[in-house]
C-alpha positions in Angstrom: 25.0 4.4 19.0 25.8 3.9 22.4 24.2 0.3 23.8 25.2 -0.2 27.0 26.4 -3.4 26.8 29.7 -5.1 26.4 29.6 -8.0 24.3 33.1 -9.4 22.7 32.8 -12.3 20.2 36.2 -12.6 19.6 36.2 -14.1 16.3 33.1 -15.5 16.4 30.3 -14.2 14.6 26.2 -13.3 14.4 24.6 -14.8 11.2 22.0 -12.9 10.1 19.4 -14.1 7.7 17.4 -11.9 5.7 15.9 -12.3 2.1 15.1 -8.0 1.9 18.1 -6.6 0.7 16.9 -3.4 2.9 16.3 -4.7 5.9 19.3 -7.0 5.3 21.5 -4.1 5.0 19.8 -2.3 8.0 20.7 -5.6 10.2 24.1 -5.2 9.0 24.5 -1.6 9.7 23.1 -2.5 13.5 25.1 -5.3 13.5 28.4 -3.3 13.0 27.3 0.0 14.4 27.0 -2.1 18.1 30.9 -3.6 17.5 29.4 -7.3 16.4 31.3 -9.3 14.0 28.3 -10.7 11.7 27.8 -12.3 8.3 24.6 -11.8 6.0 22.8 -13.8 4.3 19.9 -14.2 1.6 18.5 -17.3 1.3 17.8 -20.0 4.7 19.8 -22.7 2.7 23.2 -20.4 1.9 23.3 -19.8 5.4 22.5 -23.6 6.7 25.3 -24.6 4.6 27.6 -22.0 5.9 27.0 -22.6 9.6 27.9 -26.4 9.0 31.3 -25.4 7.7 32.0 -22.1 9.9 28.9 -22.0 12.8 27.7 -18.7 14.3 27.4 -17.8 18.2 24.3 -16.9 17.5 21.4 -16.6 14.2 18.9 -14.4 13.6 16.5 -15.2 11.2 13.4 -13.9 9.0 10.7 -16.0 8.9 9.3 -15.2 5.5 11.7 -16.4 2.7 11.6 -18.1 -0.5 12.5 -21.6 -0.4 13.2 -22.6 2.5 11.6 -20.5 5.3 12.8 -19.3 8.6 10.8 -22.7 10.9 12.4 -24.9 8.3 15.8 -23.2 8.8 15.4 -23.5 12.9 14.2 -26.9 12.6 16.9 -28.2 10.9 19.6 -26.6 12.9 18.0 -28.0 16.0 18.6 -31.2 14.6 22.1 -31.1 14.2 24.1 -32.2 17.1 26.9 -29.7 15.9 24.5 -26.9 15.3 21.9 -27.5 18.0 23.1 -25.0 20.8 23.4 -22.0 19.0 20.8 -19.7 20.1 18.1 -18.5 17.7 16.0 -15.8 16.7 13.3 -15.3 14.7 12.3 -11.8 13.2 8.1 -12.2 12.8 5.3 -9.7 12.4 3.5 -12.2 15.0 0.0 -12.0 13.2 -1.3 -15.6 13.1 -1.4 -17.3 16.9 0.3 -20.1 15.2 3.5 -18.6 14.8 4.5 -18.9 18.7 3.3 -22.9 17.9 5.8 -23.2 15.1 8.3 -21.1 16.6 8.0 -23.5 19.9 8.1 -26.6 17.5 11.3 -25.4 15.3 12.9 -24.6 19.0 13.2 -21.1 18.4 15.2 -19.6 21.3 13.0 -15.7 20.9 10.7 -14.1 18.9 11.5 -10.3 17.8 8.2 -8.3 16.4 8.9 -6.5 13.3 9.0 -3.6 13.6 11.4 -3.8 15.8 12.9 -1.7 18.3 17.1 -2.0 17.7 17.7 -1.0 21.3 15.3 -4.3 22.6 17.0 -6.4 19.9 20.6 -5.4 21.0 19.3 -6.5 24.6 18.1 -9.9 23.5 21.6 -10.7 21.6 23.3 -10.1 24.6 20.9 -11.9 27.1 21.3 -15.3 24.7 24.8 -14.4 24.4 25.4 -14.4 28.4 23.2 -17.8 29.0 24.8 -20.2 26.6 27.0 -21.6 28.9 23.7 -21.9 31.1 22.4 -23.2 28.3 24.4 -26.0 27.8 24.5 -27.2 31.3 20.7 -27.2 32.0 17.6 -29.1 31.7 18.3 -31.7 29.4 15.9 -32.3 26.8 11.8 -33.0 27.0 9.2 -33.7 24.7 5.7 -31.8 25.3 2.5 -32.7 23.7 0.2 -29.6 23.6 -3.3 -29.1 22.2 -3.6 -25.1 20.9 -7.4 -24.6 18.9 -8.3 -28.3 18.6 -4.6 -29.4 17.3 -2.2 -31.7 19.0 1.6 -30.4 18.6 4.9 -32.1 19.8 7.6 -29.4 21.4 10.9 -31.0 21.5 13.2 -28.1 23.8 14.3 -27.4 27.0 12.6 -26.0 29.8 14.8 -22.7 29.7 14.6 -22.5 25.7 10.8 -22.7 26.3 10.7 -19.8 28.9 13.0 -17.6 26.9 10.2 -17.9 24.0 7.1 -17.5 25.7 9.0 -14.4 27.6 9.7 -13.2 24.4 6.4 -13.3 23.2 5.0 -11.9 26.9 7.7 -8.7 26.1 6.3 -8.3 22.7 2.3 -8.3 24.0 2.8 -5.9 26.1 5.0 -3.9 23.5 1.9 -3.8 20.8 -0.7 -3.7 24.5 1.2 -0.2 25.1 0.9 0.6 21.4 -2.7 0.0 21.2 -3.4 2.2 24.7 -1.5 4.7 22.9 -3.2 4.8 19.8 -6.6 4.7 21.6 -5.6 8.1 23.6 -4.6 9.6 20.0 -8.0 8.2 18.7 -10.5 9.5 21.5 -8.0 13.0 20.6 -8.9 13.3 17.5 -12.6 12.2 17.9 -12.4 15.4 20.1 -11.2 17.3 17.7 -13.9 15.3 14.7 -16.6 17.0 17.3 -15.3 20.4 17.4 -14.6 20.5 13.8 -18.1 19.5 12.7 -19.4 22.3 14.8 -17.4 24.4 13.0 -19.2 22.9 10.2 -22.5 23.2 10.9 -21.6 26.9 11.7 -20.1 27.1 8.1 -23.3 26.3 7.0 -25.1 28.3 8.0 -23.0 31.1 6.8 -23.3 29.6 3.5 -26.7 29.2 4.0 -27.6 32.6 4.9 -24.5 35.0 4.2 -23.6 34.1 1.1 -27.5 33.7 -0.1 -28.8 37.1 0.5 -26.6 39.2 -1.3 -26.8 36.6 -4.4 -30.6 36.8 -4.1 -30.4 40.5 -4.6 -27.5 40.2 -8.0 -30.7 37.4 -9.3 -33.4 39.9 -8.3 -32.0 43.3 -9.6 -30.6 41.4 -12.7 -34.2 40.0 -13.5 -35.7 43.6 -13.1 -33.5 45.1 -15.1 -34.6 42.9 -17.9 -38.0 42.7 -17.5 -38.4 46.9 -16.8 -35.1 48.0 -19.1 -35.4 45.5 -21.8 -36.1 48.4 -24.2 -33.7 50.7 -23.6 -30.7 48.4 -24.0 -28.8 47.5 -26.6 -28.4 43.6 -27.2 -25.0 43.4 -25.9 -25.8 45.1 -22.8 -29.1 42.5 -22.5 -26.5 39.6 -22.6 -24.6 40.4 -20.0 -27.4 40.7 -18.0 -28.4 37.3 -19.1 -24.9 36.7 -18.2 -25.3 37.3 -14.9 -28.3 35.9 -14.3 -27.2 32.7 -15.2 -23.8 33.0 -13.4 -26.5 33.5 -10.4 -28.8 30.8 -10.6 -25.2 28.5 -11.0 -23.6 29.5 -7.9 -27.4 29.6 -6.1 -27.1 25.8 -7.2 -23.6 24.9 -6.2 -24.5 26.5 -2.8 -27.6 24.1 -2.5 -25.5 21.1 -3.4 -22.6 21.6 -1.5 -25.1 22.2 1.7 -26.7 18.6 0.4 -23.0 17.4 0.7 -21.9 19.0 3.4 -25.2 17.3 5.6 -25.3 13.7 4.1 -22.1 13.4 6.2 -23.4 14.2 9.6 -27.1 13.3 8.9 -28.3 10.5 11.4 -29.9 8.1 9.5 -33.1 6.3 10.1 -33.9 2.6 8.3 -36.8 1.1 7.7 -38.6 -0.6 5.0 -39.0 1.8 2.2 -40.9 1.6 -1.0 -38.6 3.2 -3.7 -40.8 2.8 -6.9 -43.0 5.2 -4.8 -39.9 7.5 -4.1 -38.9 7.3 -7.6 -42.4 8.2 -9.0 -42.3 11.1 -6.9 -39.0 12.3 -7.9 -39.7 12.0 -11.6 -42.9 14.1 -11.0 -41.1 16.9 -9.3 -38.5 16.7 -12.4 -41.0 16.7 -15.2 -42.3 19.7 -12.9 -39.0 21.7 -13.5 -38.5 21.0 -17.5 -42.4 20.0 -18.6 -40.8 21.1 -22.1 -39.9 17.0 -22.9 -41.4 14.2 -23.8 -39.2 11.6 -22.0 -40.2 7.8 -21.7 -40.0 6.3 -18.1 -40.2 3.1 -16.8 -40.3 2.5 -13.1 -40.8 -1.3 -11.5 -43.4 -1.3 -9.7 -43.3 -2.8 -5.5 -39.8 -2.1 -5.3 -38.6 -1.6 -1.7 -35.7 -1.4 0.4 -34.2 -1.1 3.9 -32.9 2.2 3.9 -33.6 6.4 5.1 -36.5 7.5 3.1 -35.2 11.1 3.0 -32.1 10.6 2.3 -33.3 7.8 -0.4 -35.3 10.7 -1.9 -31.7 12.4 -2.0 -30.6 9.6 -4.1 -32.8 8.9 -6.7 -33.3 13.0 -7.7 -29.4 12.8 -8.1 -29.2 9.3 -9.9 -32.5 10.3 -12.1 -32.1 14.0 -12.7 -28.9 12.6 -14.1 -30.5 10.4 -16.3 -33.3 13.0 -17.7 -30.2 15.6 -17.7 -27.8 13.7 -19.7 -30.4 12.4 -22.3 -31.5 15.5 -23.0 -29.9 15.7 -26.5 -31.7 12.0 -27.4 -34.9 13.1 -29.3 -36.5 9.6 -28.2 -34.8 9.7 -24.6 -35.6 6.6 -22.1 -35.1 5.9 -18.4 -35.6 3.5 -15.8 -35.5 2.5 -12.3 -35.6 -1.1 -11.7 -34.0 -3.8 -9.8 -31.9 -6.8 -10.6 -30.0 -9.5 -8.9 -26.0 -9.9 -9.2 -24.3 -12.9 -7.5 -27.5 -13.6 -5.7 -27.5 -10.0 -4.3 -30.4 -7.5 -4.7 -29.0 -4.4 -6.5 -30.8 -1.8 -7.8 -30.5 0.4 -10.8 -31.0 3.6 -12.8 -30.1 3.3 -16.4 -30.7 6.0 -19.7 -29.8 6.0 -23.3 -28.2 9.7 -23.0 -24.3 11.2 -23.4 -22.7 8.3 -21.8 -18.8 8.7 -20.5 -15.7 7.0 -21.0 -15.2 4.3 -19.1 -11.5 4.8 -18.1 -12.6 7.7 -16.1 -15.1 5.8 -13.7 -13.1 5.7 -10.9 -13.3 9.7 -10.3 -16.7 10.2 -10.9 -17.9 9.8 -7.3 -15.4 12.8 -6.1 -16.6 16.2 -5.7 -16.5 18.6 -8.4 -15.4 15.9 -11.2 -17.3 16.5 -14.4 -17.2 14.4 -17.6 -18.8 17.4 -19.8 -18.3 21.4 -20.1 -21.1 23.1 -18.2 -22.1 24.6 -21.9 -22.7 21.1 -22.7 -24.5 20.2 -19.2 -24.7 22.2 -16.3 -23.8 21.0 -12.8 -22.1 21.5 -10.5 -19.9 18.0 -10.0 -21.1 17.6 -5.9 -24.5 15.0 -6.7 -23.0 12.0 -7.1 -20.2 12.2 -4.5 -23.5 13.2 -1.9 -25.2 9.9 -3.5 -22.0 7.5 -2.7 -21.6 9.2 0.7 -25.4 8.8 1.7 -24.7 4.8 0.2 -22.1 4.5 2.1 -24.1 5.4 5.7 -26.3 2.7 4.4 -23.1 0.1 4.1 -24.1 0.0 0.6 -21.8 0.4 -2.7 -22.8 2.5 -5.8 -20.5 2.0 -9.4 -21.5 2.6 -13.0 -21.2 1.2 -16.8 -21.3 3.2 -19.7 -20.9 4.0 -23.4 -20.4 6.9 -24.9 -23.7 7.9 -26.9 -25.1 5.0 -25.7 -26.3 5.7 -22.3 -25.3 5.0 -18.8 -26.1 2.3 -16.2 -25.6 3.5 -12.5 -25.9 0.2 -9.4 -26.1 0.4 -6.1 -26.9 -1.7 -3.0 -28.7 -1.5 0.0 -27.6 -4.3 2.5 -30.9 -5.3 4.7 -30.0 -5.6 8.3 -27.0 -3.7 8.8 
């Protein structure tokens, strides 16, 4: 790497201090690659004791180590008259304000960010480097009292030390300032693109919505005729593969449906207000008894439940979160559900619980991902898309939606509606 700069230590060295044995070793490799004699070490008090006995031109140092940590380390060396002039820096993410505080306090001679940039570090070794004759010369020592968010602090440096910090920090401001301009230009691109892409999707839609349904309306049609008008002049084989196929139908006709469902509950624009979901789930368990009057299921719905949410979309939820329940309890001759609500850690959260199938409990954390299913589609049907469209129309709401279950004991799914946000 070529740097630019000349600096000759002689037989003088750089002490670097650095409890990451990577980051230790990429310090090194800098270190050497640039021609500088250096010395590493792992822990702040290995390397105090060392610079007493054999002291460094200069020390750069981590913040962040066991033991004694990288202010400690500074502070100390400042207070040695034999160790006091040797230029210091400190390597620091710089995420708490403080850290320019302490690092003015331990009399820190410049911050370097981490990441950092081995070209601007190379530049600061060789401005401290140059100035330490300055150094040694100027100012004369001062003691500042300054007040930073209601605290007093003492800085005990020179005037030049001072300004070398604060420019340090300046430098690295408008390092992560020209970051953050950057990443908003690369943000506001790929909103851009987030637009044009969702057109795409709507458009996708409507292929699927259209396109794909017309000529599977005709396989369900001619399949239905067939065995309503041919019945009799088939042989039972040839009638089961035309039930077959009309149930292959009616699966994919559903799969479309849901994965429109899914597909909208992403880019739906969603309208709060004070909803009554007893009402909502009354109506929902209506239109389900509707669809399989053949059972006799008990349900139990609390009545003058409400919540601050989408009524449409909450319509969206509780078919998925109940048809579940009256699905998966279908092989429970005395099946019960029920929508209620309770209160968890003095939060409202509602629920919707059945004594049906149940599901391992290890597997939780996928069910809320498209197309992941606990049970074959012999067992019961589905396509895998409701409850991912239930925790994506949740999450619109700010709300959260988890489960707990048994197996053959029945399932309990929460979620929350936050009020106000």
């Amino acid at each position: 790497m070529s740097s630019g700069y000349n600096i000759t230590l002689g037989d003088s060295y750089i002490m670097a201090v650095e409890d990451s044995v990577v980051q230790a070793k990429r310090l090194k490799h800098f270190l050497d690659e640039n021609n500088l004699n250096s010395k590493v070490f792992y822990t702040a008090m290995e390397a105090y004791d060392a610079a007493v006995s054999d002291p460094p031109v200069l020390i750069i140092s981590d913040i962040v180590m066991p033991g004694m940590d990288g202010y400690e380390f500074c502070t100390r060396l400042k207070q040695s008259h034999e160790l006091k002039e040797i230029p210091i820096i400190l390597l620091t993410s710089l995420r708490d304000p403080l850290d320019i505080i302490k690092g003015l306090q331990a009399g820190a001679d410049n911050f370097i960010t981490k990441p950092y940039e081995e070209k601007y570090l190379l530049s600061r070794i060789n401005y401290l480097l140059a100035n330490r004759e300055i150094r040694k010369s100027g100012g004369g020592e001062m003691v500042l009292e300054i007040v930073f968010r209601g605290n007093k602090y003492a800085i005990n440096s020179d005037k030049k030390q001072i300004l070398d910090l604060l420019l340090s920090v300046y430098e690295a401001a408008v390092q992560r300032n020209d970051e953050l301009i950057l990443a908003q230009e690369q943000l506001q691109a790929m909103n851009e693109n987030l637009v044009a892409a969702n057109r795409e999707l709507e458009s996708f839609s409507y292929t699927v919505s259209h396109d794909l349904r017309s000529p599977l309306h005709t396989i369900h049609g001619y399949t239905q005729l067939m065995l309503e008008d041919y019945a009799d002049r088939l042989d039972p084989e040839a009638l089961g593969f035309l039930d077959t196929i009309l149930l292959a139908s009616k699966n994919m006709s559903q799969l479309i449906d849901d994965l429109l469902k899914f597909s909208r509950s992403g880019r739906v624009v969603i309208e709060k207000t004070k909803v009554n979901l007893s009402d909502i789930a009354n109506q929902v368990m209506l239109l389900i008894r509707q669809r399989d009057s053949g059972r006799d299921v008990h349900v139990k719905i609390q009545e003058g439940i409400s919540g601050h949410a989408d009524k449409n979309l909450m319509g969206v939820v509780l078919d998925n979160l109940m048809g579940n329940a009256w699905k998966y309890s279908g092989k429970n001759a005395e099946a019960e559900i029920e929508f209620g609500q309770t209160v968890i850690d003095g939060e409202p959260v509602y629920f919707v619980k059945d004594n049906g199938a149940g599901f391992d409990m290890e597997k939780a954390d996928t069910m809320f991902s498209p197309f992941e299913r606990f049970h074959s589609n012999e067992e019961f049907p589905g396509t895998g898309v409701g409850l991912a469209t239930v925790k994506r129309i949740l999450e619109k709401h700010d709300g959260l939606i988890w489960a707990e279950s048994q197996v053959g004991i029945g399932s309990v799914f929460y979620f929350t509606l936050p009020e106000g946000r």
